[in-house]
Structure formats: structure tokens, C-alpha cells
Chimera marker file (.cmm) of the C-alpha trace (Angstrom):
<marker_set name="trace">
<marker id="1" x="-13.245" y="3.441" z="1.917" r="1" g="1" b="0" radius="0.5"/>
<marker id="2" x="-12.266" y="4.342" z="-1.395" r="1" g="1" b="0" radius="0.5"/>
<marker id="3" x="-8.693" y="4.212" z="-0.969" r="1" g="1" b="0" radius="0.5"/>
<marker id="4" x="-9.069" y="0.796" z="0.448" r="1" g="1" b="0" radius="0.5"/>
<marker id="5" x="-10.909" y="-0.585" z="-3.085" r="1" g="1" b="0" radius="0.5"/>
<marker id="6" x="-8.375" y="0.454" z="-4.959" r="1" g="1" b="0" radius="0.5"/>
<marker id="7" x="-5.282" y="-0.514" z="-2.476" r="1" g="1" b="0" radius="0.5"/>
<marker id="8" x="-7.235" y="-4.096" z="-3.145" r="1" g="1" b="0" radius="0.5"/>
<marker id="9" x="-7.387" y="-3.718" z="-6.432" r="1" g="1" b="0" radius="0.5"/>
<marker id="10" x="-3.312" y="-2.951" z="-6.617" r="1" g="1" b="0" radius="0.5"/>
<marker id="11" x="-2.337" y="-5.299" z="-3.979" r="1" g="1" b="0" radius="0.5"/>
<marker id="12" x="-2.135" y="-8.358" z="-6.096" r="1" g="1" b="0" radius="0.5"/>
<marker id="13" x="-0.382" y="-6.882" z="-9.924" r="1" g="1" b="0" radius="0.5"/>
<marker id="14" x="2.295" y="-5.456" z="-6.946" r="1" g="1" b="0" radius="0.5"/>
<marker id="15" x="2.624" y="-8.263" z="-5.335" r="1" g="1" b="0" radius="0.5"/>
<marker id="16" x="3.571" y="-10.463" z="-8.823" r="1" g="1" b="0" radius="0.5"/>
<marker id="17" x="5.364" y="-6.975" z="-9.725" r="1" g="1" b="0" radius="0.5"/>
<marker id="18" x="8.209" y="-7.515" z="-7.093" r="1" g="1" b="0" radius="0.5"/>
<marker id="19" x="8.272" y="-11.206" z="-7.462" r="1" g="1" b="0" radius="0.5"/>
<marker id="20" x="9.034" y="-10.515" z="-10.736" r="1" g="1" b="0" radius="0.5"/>
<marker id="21" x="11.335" y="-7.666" z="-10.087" r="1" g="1" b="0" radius="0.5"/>
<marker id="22" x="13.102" y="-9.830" z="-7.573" r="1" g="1" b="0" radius="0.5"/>
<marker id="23" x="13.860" y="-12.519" z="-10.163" r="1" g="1" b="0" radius="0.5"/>
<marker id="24" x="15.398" y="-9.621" z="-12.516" r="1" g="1" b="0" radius="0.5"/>
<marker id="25" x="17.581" y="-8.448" z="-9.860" r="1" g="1" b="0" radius="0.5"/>
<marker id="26" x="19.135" y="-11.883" z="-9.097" r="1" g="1" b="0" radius="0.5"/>
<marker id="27" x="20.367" y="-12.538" z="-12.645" r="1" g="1" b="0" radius="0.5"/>
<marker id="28" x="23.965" y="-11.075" z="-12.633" r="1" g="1" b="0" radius="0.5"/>
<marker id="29" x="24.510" y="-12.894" z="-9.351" r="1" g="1" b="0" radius="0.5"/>
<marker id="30" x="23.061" y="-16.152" z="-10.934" r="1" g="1" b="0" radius="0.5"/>
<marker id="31" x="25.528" y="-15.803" z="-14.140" r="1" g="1" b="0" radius="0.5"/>
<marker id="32" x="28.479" y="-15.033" z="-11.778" r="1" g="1" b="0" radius="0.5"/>
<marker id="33" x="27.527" y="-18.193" z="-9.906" r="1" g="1" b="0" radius="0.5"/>
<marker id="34" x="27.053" y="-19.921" z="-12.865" r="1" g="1" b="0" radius="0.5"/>
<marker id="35" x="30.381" y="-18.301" z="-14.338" r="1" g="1" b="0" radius="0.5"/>
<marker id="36" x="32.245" y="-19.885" z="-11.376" r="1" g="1" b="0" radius="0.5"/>
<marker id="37" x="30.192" y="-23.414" z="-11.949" r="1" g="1" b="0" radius="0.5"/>
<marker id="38" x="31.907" y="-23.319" z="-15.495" r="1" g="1" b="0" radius="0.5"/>
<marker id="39" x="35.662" y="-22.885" z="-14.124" r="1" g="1" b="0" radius="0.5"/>
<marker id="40" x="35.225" y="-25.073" z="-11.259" r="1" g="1" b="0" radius="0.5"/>
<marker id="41" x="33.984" y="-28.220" z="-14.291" r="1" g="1" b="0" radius="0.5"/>
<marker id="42" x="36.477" y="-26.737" z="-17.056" r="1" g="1" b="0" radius="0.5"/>
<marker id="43" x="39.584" y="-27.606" z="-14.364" r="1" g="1" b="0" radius="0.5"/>
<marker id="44" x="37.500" y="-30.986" z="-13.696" r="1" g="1" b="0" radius="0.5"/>
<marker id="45" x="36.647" y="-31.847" z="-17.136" r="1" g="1" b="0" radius="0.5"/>
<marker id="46" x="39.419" y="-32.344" z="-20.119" r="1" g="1" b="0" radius="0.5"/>
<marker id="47" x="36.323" y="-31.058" z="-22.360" r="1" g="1" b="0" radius="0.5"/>
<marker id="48" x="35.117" y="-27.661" z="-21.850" r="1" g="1" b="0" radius="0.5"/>
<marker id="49" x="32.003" y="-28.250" z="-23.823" r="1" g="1" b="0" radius="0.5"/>
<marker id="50" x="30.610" y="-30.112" z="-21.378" r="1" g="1" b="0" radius="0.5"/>
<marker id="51" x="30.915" y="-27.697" z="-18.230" r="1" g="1" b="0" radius="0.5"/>
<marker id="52" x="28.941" y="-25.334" z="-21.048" r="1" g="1" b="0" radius="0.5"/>
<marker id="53" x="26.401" y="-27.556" z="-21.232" r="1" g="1" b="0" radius="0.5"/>
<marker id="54" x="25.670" y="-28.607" z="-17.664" r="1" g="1" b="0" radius="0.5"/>
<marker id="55" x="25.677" y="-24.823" z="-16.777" r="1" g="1" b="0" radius="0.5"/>
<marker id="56" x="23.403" y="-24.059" z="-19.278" r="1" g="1" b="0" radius="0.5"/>
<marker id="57" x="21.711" y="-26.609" z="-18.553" r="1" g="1" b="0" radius="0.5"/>
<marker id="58" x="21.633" y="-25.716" z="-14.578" r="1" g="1" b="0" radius="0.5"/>
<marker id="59" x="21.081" y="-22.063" z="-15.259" r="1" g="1" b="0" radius="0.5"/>
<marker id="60" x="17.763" y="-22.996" z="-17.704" r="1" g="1" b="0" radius="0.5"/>
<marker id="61" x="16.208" y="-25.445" z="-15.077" r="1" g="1" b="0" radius="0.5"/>
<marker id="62" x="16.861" y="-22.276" z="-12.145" r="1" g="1" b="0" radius="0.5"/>
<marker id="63" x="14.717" y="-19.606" z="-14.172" r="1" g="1" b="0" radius="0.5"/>
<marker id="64" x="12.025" y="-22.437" z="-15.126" r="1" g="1" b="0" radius="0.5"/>
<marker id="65" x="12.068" y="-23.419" z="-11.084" r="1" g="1" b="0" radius="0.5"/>
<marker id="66" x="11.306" y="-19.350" z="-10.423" r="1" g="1" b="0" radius="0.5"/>
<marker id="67" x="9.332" y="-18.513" z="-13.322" r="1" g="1" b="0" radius="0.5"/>
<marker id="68" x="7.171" y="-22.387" z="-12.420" r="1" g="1" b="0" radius="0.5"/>
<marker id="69" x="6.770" y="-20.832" z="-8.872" r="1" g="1" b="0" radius="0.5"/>
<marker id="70" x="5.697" y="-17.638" z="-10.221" r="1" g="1" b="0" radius="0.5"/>
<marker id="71" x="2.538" y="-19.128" z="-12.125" r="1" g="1" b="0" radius="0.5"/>
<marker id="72" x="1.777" y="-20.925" z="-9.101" r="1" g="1" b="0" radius="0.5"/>
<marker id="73" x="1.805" y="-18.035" z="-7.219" r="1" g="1" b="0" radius="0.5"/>
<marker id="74" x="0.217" y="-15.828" z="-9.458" r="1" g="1" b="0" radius="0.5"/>
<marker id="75" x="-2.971" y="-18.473" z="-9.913" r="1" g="1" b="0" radius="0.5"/>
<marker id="76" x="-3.148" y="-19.052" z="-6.394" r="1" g="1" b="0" radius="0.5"/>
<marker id="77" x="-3.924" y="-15.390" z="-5.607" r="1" g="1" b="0" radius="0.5"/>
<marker id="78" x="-6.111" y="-14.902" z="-8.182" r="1" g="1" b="0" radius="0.5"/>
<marker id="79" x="-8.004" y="-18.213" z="-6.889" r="1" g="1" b="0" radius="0.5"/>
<marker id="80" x="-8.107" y="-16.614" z="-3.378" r="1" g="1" b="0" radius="0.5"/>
<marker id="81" x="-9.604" y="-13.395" z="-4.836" r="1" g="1" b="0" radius="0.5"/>
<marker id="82" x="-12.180" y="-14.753" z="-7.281" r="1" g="1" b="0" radius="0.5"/>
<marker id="83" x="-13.551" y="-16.675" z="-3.890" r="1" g="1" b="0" radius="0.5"/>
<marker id="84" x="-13.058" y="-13.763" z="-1.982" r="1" g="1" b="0" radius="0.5"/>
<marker id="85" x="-14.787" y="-11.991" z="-4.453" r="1" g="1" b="0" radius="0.5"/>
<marker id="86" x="-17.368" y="-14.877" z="-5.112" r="1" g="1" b="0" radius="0.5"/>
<marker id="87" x="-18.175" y="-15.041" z="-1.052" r="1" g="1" b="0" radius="0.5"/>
<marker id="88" x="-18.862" y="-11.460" z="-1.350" r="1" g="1" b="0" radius="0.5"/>
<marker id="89" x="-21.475" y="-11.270" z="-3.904" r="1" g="1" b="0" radius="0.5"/>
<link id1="1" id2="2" r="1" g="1" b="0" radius="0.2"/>
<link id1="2" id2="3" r="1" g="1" b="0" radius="0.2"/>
<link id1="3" id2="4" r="1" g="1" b="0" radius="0.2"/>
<link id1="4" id2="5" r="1" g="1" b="0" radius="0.2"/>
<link id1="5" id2="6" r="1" g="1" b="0" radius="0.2"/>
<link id1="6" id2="7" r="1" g="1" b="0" radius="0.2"/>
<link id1="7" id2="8" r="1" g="1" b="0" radius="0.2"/>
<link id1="8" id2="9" r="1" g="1" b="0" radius="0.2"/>
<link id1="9" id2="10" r="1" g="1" b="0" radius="0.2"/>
<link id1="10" id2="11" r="1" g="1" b="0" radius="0.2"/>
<link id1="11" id2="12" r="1" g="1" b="0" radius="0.2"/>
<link id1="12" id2="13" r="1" g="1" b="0" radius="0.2"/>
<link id1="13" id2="14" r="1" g="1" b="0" radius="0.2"/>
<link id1="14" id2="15" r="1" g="1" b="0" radius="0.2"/>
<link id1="15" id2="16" r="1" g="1" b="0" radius="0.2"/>
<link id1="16" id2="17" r="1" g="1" b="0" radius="0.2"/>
<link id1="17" id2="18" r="1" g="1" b="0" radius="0.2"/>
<link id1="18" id2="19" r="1" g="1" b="0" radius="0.2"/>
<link id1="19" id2="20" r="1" g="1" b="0" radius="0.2"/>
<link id1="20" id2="21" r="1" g="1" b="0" radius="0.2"/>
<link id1="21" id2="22" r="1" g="1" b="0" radius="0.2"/>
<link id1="22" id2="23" r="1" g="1" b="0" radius="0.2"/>
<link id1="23" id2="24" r="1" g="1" b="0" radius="0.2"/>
<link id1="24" id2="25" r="1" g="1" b="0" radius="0.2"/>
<link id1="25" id2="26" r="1" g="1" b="0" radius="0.2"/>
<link id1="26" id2="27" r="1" g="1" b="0" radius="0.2"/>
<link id1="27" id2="28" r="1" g="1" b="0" radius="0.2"/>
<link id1="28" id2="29" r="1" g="1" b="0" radius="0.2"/>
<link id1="29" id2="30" r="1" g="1" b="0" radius="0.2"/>
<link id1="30" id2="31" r="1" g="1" b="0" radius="0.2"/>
<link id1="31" id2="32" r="1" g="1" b="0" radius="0.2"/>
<link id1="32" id2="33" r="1" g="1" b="0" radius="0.2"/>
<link id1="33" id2="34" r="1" g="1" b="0" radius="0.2"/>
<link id1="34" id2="35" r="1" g="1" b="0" radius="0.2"/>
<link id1="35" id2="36" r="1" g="1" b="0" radius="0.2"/>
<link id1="36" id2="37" r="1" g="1" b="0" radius="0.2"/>
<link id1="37" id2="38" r="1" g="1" b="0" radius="0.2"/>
<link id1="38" id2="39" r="1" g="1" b="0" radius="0.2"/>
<link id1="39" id2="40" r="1" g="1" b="0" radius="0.2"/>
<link id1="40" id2="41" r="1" g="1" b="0" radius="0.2"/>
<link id1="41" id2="42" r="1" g="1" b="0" radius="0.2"/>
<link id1="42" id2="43" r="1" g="1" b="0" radius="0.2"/>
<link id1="43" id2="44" r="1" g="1" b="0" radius="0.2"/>
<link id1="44" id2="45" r="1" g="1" b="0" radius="0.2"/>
<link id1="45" id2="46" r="1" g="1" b="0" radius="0.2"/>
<link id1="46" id2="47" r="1" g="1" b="0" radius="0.2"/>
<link id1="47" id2="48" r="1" g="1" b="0" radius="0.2"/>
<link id1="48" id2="49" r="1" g="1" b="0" radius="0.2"/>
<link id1="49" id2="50" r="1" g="1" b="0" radius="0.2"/>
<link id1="50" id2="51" r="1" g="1" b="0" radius="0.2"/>
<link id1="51" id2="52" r="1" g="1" b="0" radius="0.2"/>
<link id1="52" id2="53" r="1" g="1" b="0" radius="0.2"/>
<link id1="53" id2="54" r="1" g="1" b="0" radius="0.2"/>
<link id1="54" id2="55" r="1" g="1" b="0" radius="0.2"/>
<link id1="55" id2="56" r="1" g="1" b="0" radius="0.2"/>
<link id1="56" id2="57" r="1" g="1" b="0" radius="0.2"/>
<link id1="57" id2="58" r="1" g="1" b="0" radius="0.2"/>
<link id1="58" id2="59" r="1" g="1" b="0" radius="0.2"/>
<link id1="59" id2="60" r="1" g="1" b="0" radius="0.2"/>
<link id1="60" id2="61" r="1" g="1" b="0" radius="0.2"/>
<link id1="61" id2="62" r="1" g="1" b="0" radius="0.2"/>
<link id1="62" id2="63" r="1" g="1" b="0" radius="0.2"/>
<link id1="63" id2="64" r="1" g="1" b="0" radius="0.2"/>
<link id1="64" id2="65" r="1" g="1" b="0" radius="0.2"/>
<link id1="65" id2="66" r="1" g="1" b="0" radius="0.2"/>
<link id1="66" id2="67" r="1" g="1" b="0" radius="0.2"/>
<link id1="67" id2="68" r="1" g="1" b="0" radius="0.2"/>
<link id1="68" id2="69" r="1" g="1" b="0" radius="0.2"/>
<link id1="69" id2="70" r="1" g="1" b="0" radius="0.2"/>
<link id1="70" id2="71" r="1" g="1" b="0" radius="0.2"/>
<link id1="71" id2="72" r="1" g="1" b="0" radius="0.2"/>
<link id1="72" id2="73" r="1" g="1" b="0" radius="0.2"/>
<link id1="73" id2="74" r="1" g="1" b="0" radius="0.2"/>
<link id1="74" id2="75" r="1" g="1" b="0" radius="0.2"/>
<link id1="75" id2="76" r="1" g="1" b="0" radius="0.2"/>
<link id1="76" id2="77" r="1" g="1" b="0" radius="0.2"/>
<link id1="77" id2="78" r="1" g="1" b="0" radius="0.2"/>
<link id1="78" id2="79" r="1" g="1" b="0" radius="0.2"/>
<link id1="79" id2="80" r="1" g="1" b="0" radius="0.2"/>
<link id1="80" id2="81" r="1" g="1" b="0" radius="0.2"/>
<link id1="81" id2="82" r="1" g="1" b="0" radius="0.2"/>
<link id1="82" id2="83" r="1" g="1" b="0" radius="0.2"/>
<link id1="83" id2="84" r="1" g="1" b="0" radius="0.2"/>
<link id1="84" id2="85" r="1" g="1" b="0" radius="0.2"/>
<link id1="85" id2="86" r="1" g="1" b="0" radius="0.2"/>
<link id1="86" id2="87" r="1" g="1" b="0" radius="0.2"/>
<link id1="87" id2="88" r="1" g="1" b="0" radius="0.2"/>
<link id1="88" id2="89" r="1" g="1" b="0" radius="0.2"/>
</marker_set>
């Protein structure tokens, strides 16, 4: 029974833990992809600057998508086990 508390209690940080760890791991093959963007606009484009810009731009709105989904996430969980833990007392 006392394993199962504190599995409980570690479920959720773990959880957020790889979700996190999963958005570390996909970085290199984001800036590859986002390497390749860049040479596919620079032969497009007579201005290099710009490709810069709309891949920075791109790569920005990517990690604020999965870091946004993150929160959400992360506060629905805890709402879930705050009731949980509400419903219990």
C-alpha cells in the first residue's frame, strides 16, 4: 500500500519529466529541419535575411506550440488530482 502512495505521488513530476525530456530530444532534429527550411527559401529568395527570419520565426512559434501544450498539460493533471484528492477527503 505504501509503494502505491508514493508511485502516486511520482506519477505526475514523471509524467511532465518525459514530456519535457521528449521536447529536449527533438531539438537537433528541429534545427536540421529548420536548417533545410533556410536553404530551401535562400535558393527562393534573392535576400537571405528573410529565409533567417521566417525560420526563426517558424522555429520560435514550434517551441511556444510544445512548451503552450506543456502548461496545459501540466494544469490539467494537477486539476484531475486536486479533485481526485478533493473527492477523497
Amino acid at each position: 500500500m505504501a509503494i502505491r502512495k508514493v508511485l502516486s505521488g511520482v506519477l505526475i513530476p514523471l509524467l511532465l519529466s518525459s514530456y519535457a525530456i521528449a521536447w529536449i530530444a527533438i531539438q537537433p532534429a528541429l534545427i536540421l529541419l529548420m536548417n533545410v527550411l533556410k536553404d530551401l527559401l535562400d535558393t527562393l529568395s534573392s535576400k537571405p535575411i528573410i529565409s533567417q527570419i521566417l525560420v526563426s520565426l517558424i522555429y520560435v512559434l514550434v517551441n511556444l506550440a510544445w512548451l503552450f501544450s506543456w502548461y496545459k498539460i501540466a494544469s490539467l493533471i494537477r486539476r484531475q488530482y486536486l479533485l481526485k484528492v478533493k473527492l477523497r477527503e
